[in-house]
Each structure stands twice: as C-alpha cells, then as structure tokens.
LUMLUMFI-260012 format. One record per residue (C-alpha): x, y, z; residue number from 1; residue in one letter. Coordinates in steps of 0.1 Angstrom, whole numbers. Each point is the difference from the previous one (the first is absolute). Layout:
# residues N
REC c1 c2 c3 num residu
REC X Y Z NUM A
...
END
This chain:
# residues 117
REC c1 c2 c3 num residu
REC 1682 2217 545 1 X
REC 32 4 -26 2 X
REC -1 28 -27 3 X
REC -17 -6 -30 4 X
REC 30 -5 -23 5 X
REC 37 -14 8 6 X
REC 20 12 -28 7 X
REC -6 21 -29 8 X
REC 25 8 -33 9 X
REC -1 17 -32 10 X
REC 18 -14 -26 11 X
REC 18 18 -28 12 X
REC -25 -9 -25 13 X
REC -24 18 23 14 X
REC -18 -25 11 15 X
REC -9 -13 41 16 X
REC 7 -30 20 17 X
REC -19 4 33 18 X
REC 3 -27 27 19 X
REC -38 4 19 20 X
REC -20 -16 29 21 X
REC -37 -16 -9 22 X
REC -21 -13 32 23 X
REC -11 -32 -17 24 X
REC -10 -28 21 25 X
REC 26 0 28 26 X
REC -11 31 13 27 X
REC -39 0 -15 28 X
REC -6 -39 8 29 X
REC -24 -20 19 30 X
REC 11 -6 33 31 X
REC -9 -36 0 32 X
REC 26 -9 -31 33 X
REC 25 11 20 34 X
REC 16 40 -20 35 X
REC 30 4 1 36 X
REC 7 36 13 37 X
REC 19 7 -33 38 X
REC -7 22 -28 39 X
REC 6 -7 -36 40 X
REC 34 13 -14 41 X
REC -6 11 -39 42 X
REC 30 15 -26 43 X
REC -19 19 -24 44 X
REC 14 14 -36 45 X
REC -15 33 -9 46 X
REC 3 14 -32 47 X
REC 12 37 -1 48 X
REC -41 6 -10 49 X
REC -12 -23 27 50 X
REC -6 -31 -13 51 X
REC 7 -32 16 52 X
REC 29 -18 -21 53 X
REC 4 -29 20 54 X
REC -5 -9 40 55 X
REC 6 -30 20 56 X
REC -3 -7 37 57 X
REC 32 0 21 58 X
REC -13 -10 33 59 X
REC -31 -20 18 60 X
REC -16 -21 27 61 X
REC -33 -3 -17 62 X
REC -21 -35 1 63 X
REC 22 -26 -24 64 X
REC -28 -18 -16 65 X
REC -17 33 -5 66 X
REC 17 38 -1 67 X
REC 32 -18 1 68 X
REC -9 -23 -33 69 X
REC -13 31 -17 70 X
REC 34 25 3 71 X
REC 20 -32 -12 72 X
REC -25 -1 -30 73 X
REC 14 26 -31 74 X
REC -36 4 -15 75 X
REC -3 20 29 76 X
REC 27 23 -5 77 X
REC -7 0 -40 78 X
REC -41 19 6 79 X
REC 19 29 11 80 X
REC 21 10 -23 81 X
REC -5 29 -17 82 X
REC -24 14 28 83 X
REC 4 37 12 84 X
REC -14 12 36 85 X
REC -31 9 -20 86 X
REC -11 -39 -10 87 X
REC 24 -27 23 88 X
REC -30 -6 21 89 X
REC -24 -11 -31 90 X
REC 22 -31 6 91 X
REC -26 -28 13 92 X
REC 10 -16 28 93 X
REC 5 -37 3 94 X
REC -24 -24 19 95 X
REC 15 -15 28 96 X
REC 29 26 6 97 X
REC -23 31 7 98 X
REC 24 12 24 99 X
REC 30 -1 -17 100 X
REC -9 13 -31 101 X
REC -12 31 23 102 X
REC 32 5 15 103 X
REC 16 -4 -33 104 X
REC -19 26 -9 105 X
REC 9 22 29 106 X
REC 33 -2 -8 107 X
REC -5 15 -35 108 X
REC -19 26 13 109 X
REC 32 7 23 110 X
REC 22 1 -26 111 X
REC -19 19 -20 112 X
REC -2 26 29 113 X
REC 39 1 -2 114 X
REC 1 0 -34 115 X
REC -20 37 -1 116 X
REC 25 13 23 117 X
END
C-alpha cells in the first residue's frame, strides 16, 4: 500500500498543506458493489496550532451516487473546520456513505501524523 501522505509544505505564515491517503470505500468496500482498488486523495490546511483551516478531496473512485456524491457535497468539508487531531472524529458520519466518510477520515488522521513531524 502507498505511504500515508503524498506531499506536505509549510507555508510562511506557518501554517501546513498536507496531501494524505484515506482507505474509504475503494479499498474498505463490499465486494459485491464492485471497490475500486483506490484510496481517497485528501489536501488538508493545518493551522500552525493544528487546526483544520480548510480541506477538500483531490482524488477518488468511490461509489457516485453514494461516497462519490458526498466528497462533491461542501457541507461535508464545512463540519470540519476548525477540528484539531483531538475532536475531527466527533464528526458524525453520513448514512449511506459509511465508507467514505471513514476513509476521509483516515486521511485526516494521516495528515495529522505528518503534521506532528
């Protein structure tokens, strides 16, 4: 499997931009709706105190009516603002796209990883 994160910067204001892998429902999926193989691609912003400024997912082969609707959908992005490594889990997950909202997840965690480096 590919390395939790692809790219990772610190701006001059201080703050990160991490690039991270989430195993949403391409790789976690039931076999009979056909995964894809493919993990969720996430760019995070990370405040220089570790909150999340803004994210938004980059890549994905998840379901389209489902995980793929739901990563097209801004809400989504918008509940995790302001969440630190501490609380970005407390986000509920959303009926339907179980899967993906894991991975999305997975990803944070990953780039929360990189971001304690």
């Amino acid at each position: 499997m590919k390395e939790a994160s692809l790219s990772a910067k610190k701006t001059a204001s201080g703050n990160y931009i991490i690039e991270a892998y989430g195993k949403g429902f391409g790789i976690n999926g039931d076999k009979y709706y056909n995964p894809s193989g493919k993990q969720i691609i996430v760019k995070v912003c990370i405040s220089a105190d570790g909150a999340i400024i803004d994210s938004e997912t980059t890549f994905e082969k998840e379901t389209p009516d489902f995980g793929g609707s739901l990563l097209a959908n801004t809400e989504f992005y918008e509940a995790y603002k302001g969440k630190t490594e501490e609380n970005y889990s407390s986000v509920e997950n959303y009926s339907g796209a179980t899967y993906t909202g894991k991975g999305y997840k997975d990803a944070l965690k990953n780039a929360f990883a990189v971001f304690k480096l």
